[in-house]
C-alpha positions as CSV (number, residue, x, y, z in Angstrom):
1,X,112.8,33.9,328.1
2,X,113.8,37.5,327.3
3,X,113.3,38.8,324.2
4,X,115.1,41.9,323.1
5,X,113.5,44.5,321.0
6,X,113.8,48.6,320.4
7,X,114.6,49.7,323.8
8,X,117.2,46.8,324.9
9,X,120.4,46.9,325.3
10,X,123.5,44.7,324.0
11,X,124.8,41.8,326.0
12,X,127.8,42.0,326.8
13,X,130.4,40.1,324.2
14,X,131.1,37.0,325.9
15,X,133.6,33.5,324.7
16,X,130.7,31.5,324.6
17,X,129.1,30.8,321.3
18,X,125.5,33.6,320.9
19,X,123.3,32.9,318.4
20,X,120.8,35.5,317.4
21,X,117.9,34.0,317.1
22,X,113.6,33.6,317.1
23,X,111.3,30.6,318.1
24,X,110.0,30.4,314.8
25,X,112.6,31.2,312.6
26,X,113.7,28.5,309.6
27,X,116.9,29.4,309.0
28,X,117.8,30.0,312.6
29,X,116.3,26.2,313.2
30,X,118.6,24.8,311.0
31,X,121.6,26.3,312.7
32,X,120.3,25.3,316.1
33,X,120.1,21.5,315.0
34,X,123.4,21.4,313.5
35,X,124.6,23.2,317.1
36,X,122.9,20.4,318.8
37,X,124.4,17.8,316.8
38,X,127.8,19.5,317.6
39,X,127.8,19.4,321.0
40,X,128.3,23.0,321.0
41,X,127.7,24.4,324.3
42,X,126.2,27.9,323.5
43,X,123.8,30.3,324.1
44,X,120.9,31.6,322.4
45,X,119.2,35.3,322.4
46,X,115.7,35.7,321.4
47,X,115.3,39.2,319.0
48,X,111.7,40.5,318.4
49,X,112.5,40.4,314.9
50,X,109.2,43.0,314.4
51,X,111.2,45.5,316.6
52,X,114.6,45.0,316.9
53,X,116.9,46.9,318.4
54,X,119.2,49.4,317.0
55,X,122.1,47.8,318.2
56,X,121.7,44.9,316.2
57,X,123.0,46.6,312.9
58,X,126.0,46.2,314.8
59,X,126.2,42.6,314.9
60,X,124.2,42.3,311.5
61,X,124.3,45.4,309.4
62,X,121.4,43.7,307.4
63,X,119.7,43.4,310.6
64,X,118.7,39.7,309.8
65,X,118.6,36.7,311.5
66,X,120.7,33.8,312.8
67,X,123.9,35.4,313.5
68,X,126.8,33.8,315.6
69,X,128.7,35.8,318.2
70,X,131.7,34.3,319.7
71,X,133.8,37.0,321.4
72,X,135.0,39.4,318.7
73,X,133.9,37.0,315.9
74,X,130.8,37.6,314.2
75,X,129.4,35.6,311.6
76,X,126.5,36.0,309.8
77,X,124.2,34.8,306.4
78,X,123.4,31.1,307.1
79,X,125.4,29.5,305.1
80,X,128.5,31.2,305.6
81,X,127.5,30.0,309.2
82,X,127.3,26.1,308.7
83,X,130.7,26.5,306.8
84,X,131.7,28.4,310.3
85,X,130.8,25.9,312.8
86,X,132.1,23.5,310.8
87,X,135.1,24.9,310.2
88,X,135.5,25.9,313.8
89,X,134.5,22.7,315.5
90,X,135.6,20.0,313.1
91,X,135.4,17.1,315.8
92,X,131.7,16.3,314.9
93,X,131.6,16.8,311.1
94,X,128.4,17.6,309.7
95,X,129.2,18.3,305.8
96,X,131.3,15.7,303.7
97,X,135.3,15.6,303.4
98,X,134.8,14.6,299.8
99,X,134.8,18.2,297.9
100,X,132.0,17.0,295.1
101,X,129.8,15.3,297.8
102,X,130.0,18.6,299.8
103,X,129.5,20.7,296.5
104,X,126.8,18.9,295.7
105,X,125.0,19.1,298.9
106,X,125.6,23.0,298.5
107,X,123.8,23.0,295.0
108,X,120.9,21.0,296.8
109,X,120.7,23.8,299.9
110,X,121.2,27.0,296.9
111,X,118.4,25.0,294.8
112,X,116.3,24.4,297.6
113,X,116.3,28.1,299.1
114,X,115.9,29.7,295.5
115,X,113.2,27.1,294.4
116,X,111.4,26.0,298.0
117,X,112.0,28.4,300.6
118,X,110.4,31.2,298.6
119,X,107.6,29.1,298.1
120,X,107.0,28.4,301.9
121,X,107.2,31.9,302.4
122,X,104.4,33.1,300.7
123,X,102.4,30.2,301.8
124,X,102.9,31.6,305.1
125,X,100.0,34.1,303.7
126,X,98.6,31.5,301.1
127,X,99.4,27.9,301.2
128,X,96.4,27.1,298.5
129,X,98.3,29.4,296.1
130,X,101.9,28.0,296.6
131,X,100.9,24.5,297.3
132,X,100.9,23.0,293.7
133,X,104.9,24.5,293.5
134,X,106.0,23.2,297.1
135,X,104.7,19.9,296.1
136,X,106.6,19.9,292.3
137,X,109.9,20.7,294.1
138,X,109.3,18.5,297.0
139,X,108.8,15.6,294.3
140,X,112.3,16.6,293.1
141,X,113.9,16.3,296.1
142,X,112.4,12.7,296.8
143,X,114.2,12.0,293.6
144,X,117.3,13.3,294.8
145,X,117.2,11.1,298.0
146,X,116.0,8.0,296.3
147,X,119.2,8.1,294.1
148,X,121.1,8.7,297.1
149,X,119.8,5.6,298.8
150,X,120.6,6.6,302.4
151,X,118.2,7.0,305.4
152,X,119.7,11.2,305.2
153,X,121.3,13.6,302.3
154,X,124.3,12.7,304.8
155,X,124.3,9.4,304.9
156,X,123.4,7.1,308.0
157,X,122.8,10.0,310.0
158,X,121.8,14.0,309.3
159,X,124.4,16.5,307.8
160,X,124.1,20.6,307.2
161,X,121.5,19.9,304.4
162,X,118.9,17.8,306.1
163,X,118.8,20.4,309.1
164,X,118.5,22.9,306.4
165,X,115.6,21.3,305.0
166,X,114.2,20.3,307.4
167,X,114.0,23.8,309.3
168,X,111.8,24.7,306.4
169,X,109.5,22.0,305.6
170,X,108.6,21.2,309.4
171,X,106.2,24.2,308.7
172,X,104.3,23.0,306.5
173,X,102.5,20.9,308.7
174,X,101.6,24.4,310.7
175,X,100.8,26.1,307.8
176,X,97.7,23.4,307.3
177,X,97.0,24.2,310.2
178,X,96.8,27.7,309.8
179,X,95.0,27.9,306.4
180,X,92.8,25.3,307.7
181,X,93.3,23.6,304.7
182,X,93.9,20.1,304.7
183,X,96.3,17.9,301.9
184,X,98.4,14.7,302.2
185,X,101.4,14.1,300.1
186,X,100.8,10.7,298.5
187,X,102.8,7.7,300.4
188,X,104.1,6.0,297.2
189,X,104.8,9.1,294.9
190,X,106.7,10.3,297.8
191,X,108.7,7.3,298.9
192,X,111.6,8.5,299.8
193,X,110.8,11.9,301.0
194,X,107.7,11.1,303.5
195,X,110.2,8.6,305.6
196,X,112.9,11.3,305.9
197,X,110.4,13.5,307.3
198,X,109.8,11.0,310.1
199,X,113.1,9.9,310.7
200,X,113.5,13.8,311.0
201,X,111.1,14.5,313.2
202,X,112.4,12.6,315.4
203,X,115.4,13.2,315.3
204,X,117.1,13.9,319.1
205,X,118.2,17.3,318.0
206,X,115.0,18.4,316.4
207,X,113.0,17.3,319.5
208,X,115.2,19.0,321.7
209,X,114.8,22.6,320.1
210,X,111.4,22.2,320.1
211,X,111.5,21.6,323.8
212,X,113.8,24.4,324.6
213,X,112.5,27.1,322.4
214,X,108.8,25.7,322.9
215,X,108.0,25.8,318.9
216,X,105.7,22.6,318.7
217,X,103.2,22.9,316.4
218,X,100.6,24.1,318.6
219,X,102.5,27.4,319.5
220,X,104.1,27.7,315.8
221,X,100.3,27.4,314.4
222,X,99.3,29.9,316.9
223,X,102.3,32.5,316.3
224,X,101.6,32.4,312.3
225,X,98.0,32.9,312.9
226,X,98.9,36.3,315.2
227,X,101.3,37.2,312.9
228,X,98.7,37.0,309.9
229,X,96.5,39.0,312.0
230,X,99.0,41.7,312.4
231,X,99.9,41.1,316.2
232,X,102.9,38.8,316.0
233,X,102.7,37.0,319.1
234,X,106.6,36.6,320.1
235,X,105.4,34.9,323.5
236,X,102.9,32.5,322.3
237,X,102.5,29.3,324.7
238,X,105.5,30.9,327.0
């Protein structure tokens, strides 16, 4: 596994789908499930995100992460990407043909990045701090899938918002981990949401990025505990 930082130079520009991505990375996570579940055939390149290269403000001028590459197109923000891939490679659809279903599903992932994601984030440095919060909106959100009624927010199988999701809250197991501080959602006040989680986790496409990127929760652990220590460690379990 390369990983390109400061001193690297640009692949070359090539047909073939390139996501810009890291191991550990939510928002690049949920991308790579939804490529999985695709059937895209592309190819991923691992940025040190703590040094990247100058060259990337070429393919991102905001120098974040995912971005898509695919010859001269370049995509970038993550959810102007699911609308990409979907729009791009219809055969598998992974958002709804119904225009409310799918604008609802895109209030759930703008809801969910403004009022979770943020939270997850600083739990990365203080779960104790941010855990009441993650655990009000997460309540939420197991209201919102019992009133759906369906195994996913998609239905009888995953759609863009579940591997959003999920690419966030399958930290929080690490983050435990981390902080060394143990809590357990309760099984009936969180009916709905605890069985998604499971039916997520093992989901084919979920398993599979964790095999190929190595990002099980013993490496992801690890990594966040080098990265609170100031030495982010990129490689971890490589």
């Amino acid at each position: 596994m390369a990983f390109l930082g400061k001193d690297s130079q640009r692949p070359p520009k090539s047909s073939k789908p390139r996501l810009y991505t890291s191991r550990f990375d939510p928002y690049s996570a949920g991308i790579r499930f939804l490529l999985g579940a695709k059937g895209i055939d592309y190819e991923h390149v691992y940025l040190d995100v703590h040094n990247k290269p100058d060259w990337y403000k070429e393919v991102n001028p905001a120098g974040h992460i995912p971005a898509l590459e695919t010859g001269d197109e370049t995509v970038f923000e993550t959810f102007v990407i699911y609308d990409y891939l979907e729009d791009k490679y219809p055969a598998v659809r992974t958002q709804p043909t119904d225009a409310y279903k799918k604008a609802k599903d895109k209030i759930f992932m703008a809801h969910t990045k403004e009022y979770l994601t943020t939270k997850i984030t600083s739990a990365v440095k203080n779960l104790k701090d941010n855990l009441e919060e993650i655990q009000r909106v997460l309540k939420i959100i197991d209201g919102i899938m019992g009133k759906r009624g369906t195994d996913y927010l998609g239905g009888d199988k995953p759609n863009f918002a579940d591997y959003y999701l999920f690419g966030w809250v399958e930290l929080l197991p690490a983050l435990k981990g981390v902080h060394e501080f143990d809590f357990e959602l309760d099984k009936n006040e969180f009916s709905h949401y605890l069985p998604w989680v499971s039916r997520m986790d093992k989901n084919e496409h979920v398993e599979n990025d964790r095999k190929t990127h190595k990002s099980g929760l013993k490496n992801r652990i690890a990594f966040f505990k080098s990265a609170l220590a100031g030495t982010p460690n990129i490689k971890v379990g490589l």
